[in-house]
Backbone as CSV, one residue per row, in Angstrom:
resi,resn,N_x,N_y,N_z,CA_x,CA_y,CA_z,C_x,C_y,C_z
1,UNK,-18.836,-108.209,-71.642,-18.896,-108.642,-70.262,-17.463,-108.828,-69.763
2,UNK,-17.269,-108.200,-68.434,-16.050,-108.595,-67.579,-15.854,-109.738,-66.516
3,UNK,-15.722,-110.308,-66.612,-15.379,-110.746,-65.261,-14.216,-111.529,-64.851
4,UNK,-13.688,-111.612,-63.961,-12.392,-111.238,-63.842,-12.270,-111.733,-62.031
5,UNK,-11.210,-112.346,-61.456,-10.532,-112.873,-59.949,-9.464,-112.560,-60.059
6,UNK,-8.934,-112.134,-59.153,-7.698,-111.080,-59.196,-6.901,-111.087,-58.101
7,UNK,-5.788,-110.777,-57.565,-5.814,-110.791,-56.160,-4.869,-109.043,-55.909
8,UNK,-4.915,-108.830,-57.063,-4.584,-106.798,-57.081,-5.643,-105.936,-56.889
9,UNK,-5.245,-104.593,-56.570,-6.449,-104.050,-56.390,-7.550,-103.616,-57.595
10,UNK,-8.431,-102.892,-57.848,-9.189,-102.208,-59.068,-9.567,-101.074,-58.908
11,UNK,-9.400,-100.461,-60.155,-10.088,-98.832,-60.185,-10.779,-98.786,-60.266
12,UNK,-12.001,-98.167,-59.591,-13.755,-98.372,-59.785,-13.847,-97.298,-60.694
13,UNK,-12.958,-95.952,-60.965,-13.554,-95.128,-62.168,-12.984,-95.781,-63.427
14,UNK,-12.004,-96.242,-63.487,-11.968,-96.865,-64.763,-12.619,-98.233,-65.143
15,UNK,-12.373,-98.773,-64.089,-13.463,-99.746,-65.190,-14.678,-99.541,-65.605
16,UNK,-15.918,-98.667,-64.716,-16.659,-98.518,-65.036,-16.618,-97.320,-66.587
17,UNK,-15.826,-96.260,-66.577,-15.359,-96.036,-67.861,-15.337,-96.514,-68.826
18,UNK,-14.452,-97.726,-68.811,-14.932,-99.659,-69.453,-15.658,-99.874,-69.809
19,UNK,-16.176,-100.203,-69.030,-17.672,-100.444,-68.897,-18.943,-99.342,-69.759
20,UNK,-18.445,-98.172,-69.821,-19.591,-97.150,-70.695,-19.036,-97.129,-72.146
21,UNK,-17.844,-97.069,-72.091,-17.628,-97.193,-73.159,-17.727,-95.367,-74.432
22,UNK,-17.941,-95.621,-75.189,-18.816,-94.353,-75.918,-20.091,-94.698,-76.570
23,UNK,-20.940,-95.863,-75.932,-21.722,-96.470,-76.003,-23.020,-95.543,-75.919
24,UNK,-23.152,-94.862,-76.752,-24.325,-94.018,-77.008,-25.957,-94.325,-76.145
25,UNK,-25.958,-95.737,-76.335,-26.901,-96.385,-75.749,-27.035,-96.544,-74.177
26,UNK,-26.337,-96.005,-73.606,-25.979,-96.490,-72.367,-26.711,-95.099,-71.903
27,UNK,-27.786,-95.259,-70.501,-28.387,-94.057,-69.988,-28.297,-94.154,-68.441
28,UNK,-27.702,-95.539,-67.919,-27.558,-95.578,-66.500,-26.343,-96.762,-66.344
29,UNK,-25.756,-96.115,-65.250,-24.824,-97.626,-64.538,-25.038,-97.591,-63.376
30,UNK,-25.059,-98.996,-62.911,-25.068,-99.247,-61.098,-24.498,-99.533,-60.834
31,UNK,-23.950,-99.595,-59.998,-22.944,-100.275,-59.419,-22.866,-100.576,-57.687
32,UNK,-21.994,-101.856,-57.394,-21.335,-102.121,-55.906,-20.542,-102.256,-56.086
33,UNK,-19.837,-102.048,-54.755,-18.056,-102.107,-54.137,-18.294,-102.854,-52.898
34,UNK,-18.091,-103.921,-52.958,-18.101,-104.695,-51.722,-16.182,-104.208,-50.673
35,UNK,-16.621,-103.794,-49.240,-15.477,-103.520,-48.945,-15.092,-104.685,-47.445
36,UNK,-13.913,-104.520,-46.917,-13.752,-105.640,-46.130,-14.160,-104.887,-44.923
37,UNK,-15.115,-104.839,-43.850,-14.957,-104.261,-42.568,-14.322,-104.895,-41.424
38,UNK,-13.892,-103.974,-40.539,-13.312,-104.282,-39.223,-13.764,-105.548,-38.230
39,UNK,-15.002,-104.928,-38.592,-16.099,-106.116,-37.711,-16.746,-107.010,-38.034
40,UNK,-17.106,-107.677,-37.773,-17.919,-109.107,-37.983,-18.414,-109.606,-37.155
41,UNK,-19.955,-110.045,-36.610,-20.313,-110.856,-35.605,-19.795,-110.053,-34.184
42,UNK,-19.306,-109.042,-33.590,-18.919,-108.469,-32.641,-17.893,-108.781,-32.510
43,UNK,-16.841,-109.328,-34.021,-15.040,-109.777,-33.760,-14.400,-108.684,-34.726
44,UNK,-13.066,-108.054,-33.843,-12.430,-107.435,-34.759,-12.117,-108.279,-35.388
45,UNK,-12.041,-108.101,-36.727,-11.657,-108.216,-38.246,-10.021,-107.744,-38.619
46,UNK,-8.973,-108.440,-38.215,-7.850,-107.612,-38.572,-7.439,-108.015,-40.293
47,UNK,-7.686,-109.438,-40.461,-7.513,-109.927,-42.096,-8.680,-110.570,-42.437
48,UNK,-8.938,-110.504,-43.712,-9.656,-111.626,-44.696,-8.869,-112.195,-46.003
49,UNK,-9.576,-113.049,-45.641,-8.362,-114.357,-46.756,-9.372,-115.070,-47.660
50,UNK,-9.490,-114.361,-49.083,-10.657,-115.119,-49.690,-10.083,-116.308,-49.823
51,UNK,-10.895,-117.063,-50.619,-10.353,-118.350,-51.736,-10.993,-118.563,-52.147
52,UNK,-10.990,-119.655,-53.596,-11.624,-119.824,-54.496,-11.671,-120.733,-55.551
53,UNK,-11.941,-121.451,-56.365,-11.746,-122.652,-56.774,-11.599,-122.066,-58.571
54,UNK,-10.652,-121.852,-59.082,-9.798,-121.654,-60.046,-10.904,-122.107,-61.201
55,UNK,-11.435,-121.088,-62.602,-12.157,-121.606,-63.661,-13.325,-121.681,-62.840
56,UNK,-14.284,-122.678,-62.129,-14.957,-122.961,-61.562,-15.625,-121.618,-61.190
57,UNK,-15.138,-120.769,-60.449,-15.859,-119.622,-59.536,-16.083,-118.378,-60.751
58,UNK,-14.964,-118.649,-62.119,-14.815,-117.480,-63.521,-16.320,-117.964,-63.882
59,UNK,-16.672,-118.964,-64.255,-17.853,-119.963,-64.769,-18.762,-119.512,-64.250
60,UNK,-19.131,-120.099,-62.901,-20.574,-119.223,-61.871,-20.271,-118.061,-62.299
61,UNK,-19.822,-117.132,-62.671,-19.847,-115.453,-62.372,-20.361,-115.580,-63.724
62,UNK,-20.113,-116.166,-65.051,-20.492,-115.890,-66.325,-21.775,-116.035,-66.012
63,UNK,-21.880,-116.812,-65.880,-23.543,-117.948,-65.978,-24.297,-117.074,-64.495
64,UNK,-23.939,-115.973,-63.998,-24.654,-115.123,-62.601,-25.171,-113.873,-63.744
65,UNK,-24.164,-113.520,-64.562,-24.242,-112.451,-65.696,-24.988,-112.801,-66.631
66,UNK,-25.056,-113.827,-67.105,-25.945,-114.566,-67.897,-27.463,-114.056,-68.167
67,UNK,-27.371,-114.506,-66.830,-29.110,-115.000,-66.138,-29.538,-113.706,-65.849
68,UNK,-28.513,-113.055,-65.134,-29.134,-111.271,-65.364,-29.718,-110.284,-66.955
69,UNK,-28.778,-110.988,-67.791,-28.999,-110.408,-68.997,-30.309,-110.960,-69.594
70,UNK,-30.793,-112.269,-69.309,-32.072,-112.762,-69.990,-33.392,-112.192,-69.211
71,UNK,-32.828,-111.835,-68.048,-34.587,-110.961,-67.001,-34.012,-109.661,-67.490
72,UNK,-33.144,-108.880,-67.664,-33.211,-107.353,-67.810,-32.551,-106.675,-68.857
73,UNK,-32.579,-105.808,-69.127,-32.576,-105.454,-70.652,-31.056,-104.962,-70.014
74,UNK,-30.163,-104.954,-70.060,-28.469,-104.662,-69.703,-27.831,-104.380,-70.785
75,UNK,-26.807,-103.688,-70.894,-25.996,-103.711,-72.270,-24.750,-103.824,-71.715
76,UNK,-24.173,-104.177,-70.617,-22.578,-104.821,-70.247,-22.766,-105.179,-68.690
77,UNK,-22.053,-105.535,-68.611,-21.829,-105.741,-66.828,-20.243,-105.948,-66.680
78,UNK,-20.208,-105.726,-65.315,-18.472,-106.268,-65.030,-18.614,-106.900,-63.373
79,UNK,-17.714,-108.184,-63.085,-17.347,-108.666,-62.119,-16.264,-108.570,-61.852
80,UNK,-15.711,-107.673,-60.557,-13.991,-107.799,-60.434,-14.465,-108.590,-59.087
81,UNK,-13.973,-109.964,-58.913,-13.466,-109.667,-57.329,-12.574,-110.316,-56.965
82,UNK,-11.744,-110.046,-55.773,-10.405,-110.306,-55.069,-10.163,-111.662,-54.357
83,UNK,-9.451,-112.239,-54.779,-9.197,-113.332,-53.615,-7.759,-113.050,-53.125
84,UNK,-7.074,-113.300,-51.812,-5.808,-113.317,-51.272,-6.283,-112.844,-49.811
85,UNK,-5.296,-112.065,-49.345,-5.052,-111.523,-47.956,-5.719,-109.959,-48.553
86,UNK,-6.610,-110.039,-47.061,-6.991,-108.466,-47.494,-7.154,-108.136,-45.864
87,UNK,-7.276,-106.670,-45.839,-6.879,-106.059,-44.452,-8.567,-105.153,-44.774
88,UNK,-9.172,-104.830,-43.514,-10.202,-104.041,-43.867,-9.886,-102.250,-44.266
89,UNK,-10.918,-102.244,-44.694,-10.866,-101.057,-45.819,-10.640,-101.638,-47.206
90,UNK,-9.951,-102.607,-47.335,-9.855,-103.260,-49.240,-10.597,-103.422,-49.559
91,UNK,-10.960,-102.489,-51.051,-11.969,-103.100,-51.772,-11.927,-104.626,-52.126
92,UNK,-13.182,-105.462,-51.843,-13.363,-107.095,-52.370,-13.904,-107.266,-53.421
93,UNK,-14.993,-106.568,-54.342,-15.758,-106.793,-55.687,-16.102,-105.622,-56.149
94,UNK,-16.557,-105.687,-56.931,-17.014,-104.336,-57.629,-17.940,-105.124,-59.033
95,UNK,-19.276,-104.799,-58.458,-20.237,-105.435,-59.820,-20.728,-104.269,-60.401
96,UNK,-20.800,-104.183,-61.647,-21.164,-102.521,-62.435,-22.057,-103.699,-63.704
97,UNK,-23.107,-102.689,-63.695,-24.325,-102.879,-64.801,-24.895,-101.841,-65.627
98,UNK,-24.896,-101.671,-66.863,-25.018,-100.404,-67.823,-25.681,-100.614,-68.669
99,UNK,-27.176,-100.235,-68.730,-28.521,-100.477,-69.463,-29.231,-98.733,-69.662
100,UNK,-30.017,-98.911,-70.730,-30.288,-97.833,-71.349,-31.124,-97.184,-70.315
101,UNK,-32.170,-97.739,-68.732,-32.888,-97.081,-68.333,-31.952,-97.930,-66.701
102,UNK,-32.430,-97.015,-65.319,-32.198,-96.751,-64.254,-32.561,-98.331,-63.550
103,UNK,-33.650,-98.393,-64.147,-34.561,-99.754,-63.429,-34.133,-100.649,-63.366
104,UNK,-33.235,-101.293,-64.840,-32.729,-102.274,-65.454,-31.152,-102.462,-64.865
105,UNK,-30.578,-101.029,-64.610,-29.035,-101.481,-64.510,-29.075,-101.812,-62.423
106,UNK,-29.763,-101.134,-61.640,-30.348,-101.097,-60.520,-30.554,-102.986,-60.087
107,UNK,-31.695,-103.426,-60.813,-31.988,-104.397,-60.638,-31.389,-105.803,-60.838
108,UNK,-30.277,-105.712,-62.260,-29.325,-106.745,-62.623,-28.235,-106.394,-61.800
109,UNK,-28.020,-105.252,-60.774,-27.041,-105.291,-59.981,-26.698,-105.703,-59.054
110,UNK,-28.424,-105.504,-58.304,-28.824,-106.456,-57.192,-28.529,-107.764,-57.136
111,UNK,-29.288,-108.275,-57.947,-29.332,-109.751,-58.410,-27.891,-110.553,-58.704
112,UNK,-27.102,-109.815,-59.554,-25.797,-110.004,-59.589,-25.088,-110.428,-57.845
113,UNK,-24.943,-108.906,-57.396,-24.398,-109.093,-56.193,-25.342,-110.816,-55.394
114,UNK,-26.497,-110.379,-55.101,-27.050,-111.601,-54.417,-26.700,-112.513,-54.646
115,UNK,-26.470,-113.334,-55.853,-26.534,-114.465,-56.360,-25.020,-114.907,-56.366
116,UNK,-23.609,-114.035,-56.615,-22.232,-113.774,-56.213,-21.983,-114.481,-54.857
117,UNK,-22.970,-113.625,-53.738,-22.515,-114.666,-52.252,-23.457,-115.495,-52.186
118,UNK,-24.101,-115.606,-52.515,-24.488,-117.700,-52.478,-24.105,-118.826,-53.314
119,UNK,-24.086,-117.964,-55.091,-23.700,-119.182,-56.140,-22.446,-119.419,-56.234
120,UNK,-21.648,-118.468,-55.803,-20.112,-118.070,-56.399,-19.248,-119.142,-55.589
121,UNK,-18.287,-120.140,-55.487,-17.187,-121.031,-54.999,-16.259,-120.220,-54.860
122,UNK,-16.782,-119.458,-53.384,-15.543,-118.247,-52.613,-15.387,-118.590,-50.903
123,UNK,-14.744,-118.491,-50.636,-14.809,-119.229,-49.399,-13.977,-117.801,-48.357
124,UNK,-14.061,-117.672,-47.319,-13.673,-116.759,-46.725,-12.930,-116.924,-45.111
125,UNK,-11.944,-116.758,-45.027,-11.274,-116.843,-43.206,-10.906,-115.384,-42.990
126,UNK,-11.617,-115.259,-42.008,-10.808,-113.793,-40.702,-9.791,-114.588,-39.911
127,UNK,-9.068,-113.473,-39.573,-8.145,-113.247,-38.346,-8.254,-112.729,-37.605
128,UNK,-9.021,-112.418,-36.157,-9.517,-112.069,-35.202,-8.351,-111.952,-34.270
129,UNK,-8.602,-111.292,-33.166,-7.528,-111.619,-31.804,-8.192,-112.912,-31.449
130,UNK,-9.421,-113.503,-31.281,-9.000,-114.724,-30.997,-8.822,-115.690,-31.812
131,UNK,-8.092,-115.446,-33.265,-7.711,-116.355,-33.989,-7.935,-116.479,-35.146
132,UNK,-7.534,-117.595,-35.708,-8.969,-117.815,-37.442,-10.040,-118.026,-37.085
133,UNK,-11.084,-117.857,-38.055,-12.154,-118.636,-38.149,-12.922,-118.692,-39.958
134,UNK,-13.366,-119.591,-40.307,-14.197,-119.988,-41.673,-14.999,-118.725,-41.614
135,UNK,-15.778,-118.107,-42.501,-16.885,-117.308,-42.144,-18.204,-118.121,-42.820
136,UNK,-19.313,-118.625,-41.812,-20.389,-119.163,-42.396,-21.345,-118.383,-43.497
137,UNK,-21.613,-119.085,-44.075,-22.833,-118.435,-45.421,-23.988,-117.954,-44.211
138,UNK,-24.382,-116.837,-44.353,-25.567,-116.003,-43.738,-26.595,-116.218,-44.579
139,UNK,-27.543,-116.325,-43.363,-29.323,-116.430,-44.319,-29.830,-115.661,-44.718
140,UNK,-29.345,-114.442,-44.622,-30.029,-113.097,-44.731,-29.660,-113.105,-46.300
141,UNK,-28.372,-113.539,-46.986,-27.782,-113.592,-48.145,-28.872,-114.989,-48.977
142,UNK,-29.045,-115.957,-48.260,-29.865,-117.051,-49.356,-31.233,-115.712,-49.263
143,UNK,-31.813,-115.557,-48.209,-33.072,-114.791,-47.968,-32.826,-113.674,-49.606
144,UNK,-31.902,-112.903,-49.751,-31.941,-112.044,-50.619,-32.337,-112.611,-52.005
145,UNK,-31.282,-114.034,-52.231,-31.374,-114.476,-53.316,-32.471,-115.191,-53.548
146,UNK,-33.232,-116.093,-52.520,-34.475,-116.202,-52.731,-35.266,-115.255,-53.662
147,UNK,-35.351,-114.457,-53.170,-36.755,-113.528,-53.619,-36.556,-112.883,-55.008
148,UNK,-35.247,-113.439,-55.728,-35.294,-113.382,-57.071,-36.203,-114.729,-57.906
């Protein structure tokens, strides 16, 4: 297992490379790339500024990987994601899951990601033309994680 807060960028073919390994066993990977967009709420987006609470947010991500591995049959996973100044277009995360069948790496990927923006101690500010602002937790994100 990877997981990993960073504030450099990541190679999505190599880690997932990483991630396969020559792992004979391995018959699918899934993966997301969370990226920063322009827009938000109908505000240009010129920066995002994660943050994050040091150990604390490494911890939730183990224990998010965890809990994926005891519902689905997985054989690795990886968490990269970014905290600092990011401009849109930067990649922000990248969750990769690598299990012997399609269903399994698909589904702990989901779940991964979901559970990342609600459980995870990440906190987020834009820079808009009209200014900063916090970005609130969306329901559509508890809604997802619910229905695990």
């Amino acid at each position: 297992m990877v997981v990993r807060v960073q504030t450099e960028d990541f190679d999505v073919a190599r880690e997932i490379a990483l991630l396969r390994g020559s792992d004979a066993r391995v018959g699918a990977v899934a993966s997301f790339i969370g990226i920063v967009r322009d827009q938000n709420d109908a505000a240009t987006v010129r920066t995002l500024t994660l943050e994050h609470y040091p150990g604390m947010t490494e911890k939730a991500l183990v224990g998010i990987v965890d809990e994926a591995r005891r519902r689905w049959s997985i054989i690795d996973a990886a968490v990269i994601h970014r905290v600092g100044k990011l401009a849109p277009t930067d990649q922000i995360v990248l969750v990769a899951v690598s299990s012997a069948h399609r269903g399994d790496a698909f589904a702990a990927c989901e779940f991964i990601i979901d559970f990342l923006k609600t459980q995870a101690p990440f906190w987020k500010k834009e820079v808009t033309p009209d200014g900063e602002r916090w970005v609130e937790a969306r329901t559509s994100d508890d809604e997802a994680a619910a229905r695990w």
